[in-house]
C-alpha positions, 0 to 999 in steps of 0.5 A, a space after each residue: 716692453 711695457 706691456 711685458 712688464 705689467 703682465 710680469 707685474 700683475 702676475 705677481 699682484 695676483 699671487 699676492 692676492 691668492 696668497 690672501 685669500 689663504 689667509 682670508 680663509 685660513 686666518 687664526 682669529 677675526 683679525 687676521 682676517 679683518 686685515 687680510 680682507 683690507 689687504 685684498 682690497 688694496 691688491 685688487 685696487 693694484 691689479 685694476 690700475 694695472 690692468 687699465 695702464 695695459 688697455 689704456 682706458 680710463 674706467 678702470 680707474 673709476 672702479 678703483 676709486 669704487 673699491 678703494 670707498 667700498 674697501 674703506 668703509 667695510 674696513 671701518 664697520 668691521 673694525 667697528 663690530 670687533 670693539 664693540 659687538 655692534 655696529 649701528 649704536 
C-alpha cells in the first residue's frame, strides 16, 4: 500500500518538476527563472526523500542535505548577481 502510494507521489513530484523545467526554460525574465531554478531544487529535494523512503536507505537522505546546501547557495549568488551585477565585491 505504501509503496503504491509514493509511487503515485513521485510521479506527481516529477510532473511538478517538468513543469519547472518549462518555466526554467521558457521564463519571461531572470526572475522567473531564479525562482523556477529554486523550485526545482525544492522538487528534487522531495523526489530524493521519496525515493530513499521506497528503498529504505539512508544515503538518500545525505544527498538531499547536499542539494538543499548547494540549491542555497546558488539561490543566494544568483539573487546576489541580479542586485548588483557582481557577485564577488
Amino acid at each position: 500500500m505504501i509503496h503504491t502510494t509514493i509511487g503515485i507521489v513521485m510521479g506527481m513530484v516529477g510532473l511538478a518538476m517538468a513543469l519547472n523545467l518549462w518555466r526554467l526554460l521558457r521564463g519571461p525574465d531572470t526572475a522567473d527563472r531564479v525562482l523556477a531554478l529554486d523550485t526545482l531544487y525544492i522538487n528534487t529535494i522531495a523526489l530524493l526523500f521519496l525515493f530513499g523512503m521506497r528503498l529504505e536507505s539512508p544515503i538518500y537522505f545525505e544527498a538531499e542535505a547536499i542539494i538543499a546546501l548547494l540549491g542555497f547557495v546558488g539561490t543566494l549568488a544568483l539573487a546576489k548577481y541580479m542586485l548588483r551585477r557582481d557577485i564577488i565585491e
